[in-house]
N, C-alpha and C positions, 0 to 999 in steps of 0.2 A: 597621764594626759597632759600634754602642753596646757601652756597659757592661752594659745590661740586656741587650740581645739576648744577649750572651758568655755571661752567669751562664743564661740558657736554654738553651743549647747546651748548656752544661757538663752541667746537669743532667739533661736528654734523652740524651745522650752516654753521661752515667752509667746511665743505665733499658737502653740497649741494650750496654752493657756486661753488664750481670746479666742480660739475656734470652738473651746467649751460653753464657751457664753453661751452662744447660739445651739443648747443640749437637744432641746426640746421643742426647736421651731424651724428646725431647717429644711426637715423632710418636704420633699425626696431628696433633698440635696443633701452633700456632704457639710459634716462641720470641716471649718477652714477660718484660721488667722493670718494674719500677714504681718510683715515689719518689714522697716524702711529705716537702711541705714546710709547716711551718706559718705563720701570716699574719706573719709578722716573715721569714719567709724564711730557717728554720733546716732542716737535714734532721733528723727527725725518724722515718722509719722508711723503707723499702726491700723491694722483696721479687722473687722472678721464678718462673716457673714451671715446676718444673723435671722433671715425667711427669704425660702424661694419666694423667686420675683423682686428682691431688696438687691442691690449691690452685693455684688461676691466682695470678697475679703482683701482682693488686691483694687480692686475699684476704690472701696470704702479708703484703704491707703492711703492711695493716691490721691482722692478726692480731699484728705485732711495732711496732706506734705505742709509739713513748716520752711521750706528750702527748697534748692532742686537737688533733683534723687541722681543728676547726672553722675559716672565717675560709681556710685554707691553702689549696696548689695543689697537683694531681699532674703528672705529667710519666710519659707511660708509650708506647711505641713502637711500639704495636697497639692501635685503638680496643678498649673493654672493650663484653666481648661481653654483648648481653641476651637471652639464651635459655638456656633450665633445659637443661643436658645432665648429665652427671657428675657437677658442680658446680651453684651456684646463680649467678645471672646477677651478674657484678661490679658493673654499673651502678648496682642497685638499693645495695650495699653502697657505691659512691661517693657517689651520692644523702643517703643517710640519716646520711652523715659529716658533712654539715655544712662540705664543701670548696665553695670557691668559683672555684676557675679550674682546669679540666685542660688540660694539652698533648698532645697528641695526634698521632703522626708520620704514622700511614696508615692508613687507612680498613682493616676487617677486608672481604678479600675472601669471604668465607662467606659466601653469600646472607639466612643466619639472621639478622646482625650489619648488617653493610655501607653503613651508615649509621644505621642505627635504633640505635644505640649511641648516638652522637652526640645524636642528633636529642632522645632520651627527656633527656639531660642539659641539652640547650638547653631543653626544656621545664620541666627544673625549676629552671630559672634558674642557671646554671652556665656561665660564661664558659669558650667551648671555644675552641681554638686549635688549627688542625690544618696541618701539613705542614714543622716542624722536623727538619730531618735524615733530611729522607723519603728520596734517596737510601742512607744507611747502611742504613736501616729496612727499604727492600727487598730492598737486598740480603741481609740476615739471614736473611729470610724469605722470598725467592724460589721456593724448594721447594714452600713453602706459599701461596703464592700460584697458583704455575703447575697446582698440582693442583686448585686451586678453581676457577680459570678453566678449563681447558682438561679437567676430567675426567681428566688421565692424569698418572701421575709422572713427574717431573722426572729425567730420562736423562741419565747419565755417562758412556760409554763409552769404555775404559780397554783399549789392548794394549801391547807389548812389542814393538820390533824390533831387526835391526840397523843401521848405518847408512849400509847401502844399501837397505833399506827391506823384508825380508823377515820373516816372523813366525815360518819355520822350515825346517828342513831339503825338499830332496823327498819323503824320507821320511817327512817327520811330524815328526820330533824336533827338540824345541826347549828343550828343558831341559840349559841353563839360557843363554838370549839375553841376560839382566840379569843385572849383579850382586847378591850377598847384601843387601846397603843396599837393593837396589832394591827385592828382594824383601821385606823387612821394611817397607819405606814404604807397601807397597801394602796390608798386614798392616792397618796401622795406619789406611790410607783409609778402608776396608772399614767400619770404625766412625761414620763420616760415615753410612752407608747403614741403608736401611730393609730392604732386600732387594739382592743378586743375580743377574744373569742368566745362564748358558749357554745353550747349545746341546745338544741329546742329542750330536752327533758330539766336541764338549770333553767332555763324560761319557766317552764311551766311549775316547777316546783318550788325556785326560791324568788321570781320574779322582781332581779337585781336592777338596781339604776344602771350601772357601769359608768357612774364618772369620777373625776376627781374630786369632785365636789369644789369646782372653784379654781382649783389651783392650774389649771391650762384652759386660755384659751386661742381657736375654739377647743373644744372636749375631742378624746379620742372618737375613732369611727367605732360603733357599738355594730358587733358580729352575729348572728345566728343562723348559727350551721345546722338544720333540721330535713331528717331523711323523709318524714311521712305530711309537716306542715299542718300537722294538727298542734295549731299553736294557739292559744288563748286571743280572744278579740280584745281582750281590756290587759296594758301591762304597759310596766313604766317605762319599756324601750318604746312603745307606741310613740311617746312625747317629744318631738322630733323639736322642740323650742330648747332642750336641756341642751341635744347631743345629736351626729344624723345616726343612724342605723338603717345597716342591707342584712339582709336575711338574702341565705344565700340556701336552695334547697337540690336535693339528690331527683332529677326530671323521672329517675327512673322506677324510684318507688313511691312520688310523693303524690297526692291526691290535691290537684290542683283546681279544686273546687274551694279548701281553703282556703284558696289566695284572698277572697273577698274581704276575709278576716281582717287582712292588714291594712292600715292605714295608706294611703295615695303618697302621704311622706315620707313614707319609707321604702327606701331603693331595694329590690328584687333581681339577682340574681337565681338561671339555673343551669346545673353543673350535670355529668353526665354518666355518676358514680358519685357514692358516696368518700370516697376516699380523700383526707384532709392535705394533702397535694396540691388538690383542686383550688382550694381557699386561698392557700399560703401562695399560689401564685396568681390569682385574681389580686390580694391583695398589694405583692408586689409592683403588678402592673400596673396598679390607682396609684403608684408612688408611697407604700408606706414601706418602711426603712425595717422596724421593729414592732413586733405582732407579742401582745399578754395573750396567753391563751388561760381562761378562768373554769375550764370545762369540768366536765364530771369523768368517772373510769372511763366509758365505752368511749369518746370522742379521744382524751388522752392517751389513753393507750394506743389509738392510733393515729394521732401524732405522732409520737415517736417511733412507732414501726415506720413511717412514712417521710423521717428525717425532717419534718418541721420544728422540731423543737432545739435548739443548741445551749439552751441554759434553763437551769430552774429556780424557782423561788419556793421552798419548803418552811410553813411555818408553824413550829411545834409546843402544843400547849400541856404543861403539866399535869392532865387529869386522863381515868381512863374509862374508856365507854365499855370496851369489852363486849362480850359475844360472838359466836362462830360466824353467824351470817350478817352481822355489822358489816359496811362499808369500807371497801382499799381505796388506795386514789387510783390504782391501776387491776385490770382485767389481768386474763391471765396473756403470760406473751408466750406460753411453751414451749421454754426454755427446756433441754433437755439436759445440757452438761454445763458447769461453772463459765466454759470459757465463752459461751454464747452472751452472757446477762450483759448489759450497759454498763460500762463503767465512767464515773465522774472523777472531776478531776477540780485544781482549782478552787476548794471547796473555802464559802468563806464564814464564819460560823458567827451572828451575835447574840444579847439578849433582847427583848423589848419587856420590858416589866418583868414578867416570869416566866416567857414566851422565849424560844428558843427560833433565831431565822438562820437560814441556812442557803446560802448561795454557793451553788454549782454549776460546772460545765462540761456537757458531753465531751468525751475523747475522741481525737477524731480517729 
């Protein structure tokens, strides 16, 4: 690699550095950093973007130049969007700077954008350069990618077993499979997240907070996906001061006499099948980027029949429950021959005390 290629890296490296800032506060938007270098090739100003409705990342820039950026080059990790939303289109503010070369990692997959970013900067004479560090680039922004494309968010699905591969007693009881570390790691996942997913029967049986406890605010959106709506009138998603939660129910088999149970603060969706399709693109459409799904077998299992899930969080504890009809984290998907089953990829393996976490990713 040249000299010059290095010093471009460097400084695109640096734009996706600052667009991490903004990990966990930008949804629906993308993360995006910028940099501003002027025609000697000094850095002169920086910026990223860090909550929808806040200055995008080439605003924020601009708005802090130590110099003028005439003659100069940006370097920014997401093509700059040109359409009026919240904000006013970055383009036109790149444009009118007087810069003469941007870098460019990856094309904005928002239809509004998607090239026509680009395109309006070639036309006004603006030497563009696109696809430095486009790997890094996607991955940052993968979330936001996949929801553009595919209409639905981007599925994590996240359980606890032991290490013979149970999720809980016969009876139910599964508090506590993981250790304390374990449990405060997942605390802290949780902040990664736009939203939440259960199950009405995880309501009813382990009647979970779902937040981080502190660590994001506000808290993610709290989920429950239930087919019949025979959900408990007292439970801590009730507490609509913590965190919001919508309950989201199947019209076709749920006895919507129920409904009375639930609190006025809590947002009510109803869907028209039970199939978890339905959620992951409701949820989409509210703007969340990235969906924890914390569900039990029957909800997971179909997830992932249903192509909502693209990564997992597996977390494996030393001890074993044992028994025939103890708990899987998945139903059956009847599978008939090897080359049907799911295969992961990417797999990342740590310890937490004596707890074993395990991060993977569906093949595509």
């Amino acid at each position: 690699m040249s000299e010059k290629n290095i010093s471009h890296t460097k400084w695109m490296k640096r734009a996706i550095s600052l667009a991490s800032l903004g990990k966990n506060t930008t949804s629906p938007n993308p993360r995006v950093g910028a940099v501003i270098l002027d025609k000697n090739g000094k850095l002169i100003s920086e910026g990223f973007h860090y909550k929808a409705g806040m200055p995008h990342a080439e605003a924020m820039a601009f708005n802090n130049l130590k110099k003028d950026a005439r003659e100069g080059s940006m370097y920014v990790n997401l093509e700059p969007c040109c359409h009026h939303g919240k904000t006013p289109p970055c383009v036109d503010k790149v444009i009118s700077s007087g810069i003469k070369k941007v870098y460019i990692s990856i094309k904005d997959p928002d239809k509004r954008v998607s090239g026509n970013g680009i395109k309006l900067l070639e036309e006004a004479g603006i030497e563009v350069h696109l696809g430095l560090c486009k790997k890094e680039s996607i991955d940052l922004n993968k979330s936001f990618i996949h929801r553009n494309i595919t209409k639905k968010a981007f599925g994590v699905l996240k359980w606890a077993m032991s290490i013979d591969g149970r999720i809980a007693l016969k009876n139910g009881k599964s508090k506590w499979i993981t250790n304390e570390e374990s449990r405060s790691l997942v605390h802290s996942f949780r902040s990664e997240f736009d939203a939440i997913v259960i199950g009405g029967n995880t309501l009813r049986k382990d009647n979970p907070l779902l937040t981080t406890r502190g660590s994001r605010d506000p808290e993610p959106l709290r989920v429950v996906f239930t087919k019949s709506l025979d959900l408990p009138s007292k439970s801590n998603l009730w507490d609509c001061n913590k965190a919001k939660t919508l309950v989201i129910y199947d019209s076709s088999k749920a006895n919507e006499s129920y409904l009375s149970r639930i609190p006025k603060c809590v947002e009510v969706e109803k869907v028209s099948s039970d199939n978890p399709e339905l959620i992951s693109k409701i949820l989409a459409k509210r703007g969340c980027n990235k969906v924890l799904w914390e569900c039990g077998p029957g909800l997971a299992t179909a997830a992932i029949r249903s192509n909502c899930i693209q990564e997992i969080i597996t977390f494996i504890a030393p001890k074993i429950l044992g028994g025939e009809n103890t708990m899987n984290p998945f139903g059956d998907f009847e599978f008939k021959e090897m080359h049907e089953i799911f295969k992961l990829s990417d797999s990342r393996v740590s310890f937490v005390g004596n707890d074993i976490c395990v991060k993977s990713s569906f093949e595509d």
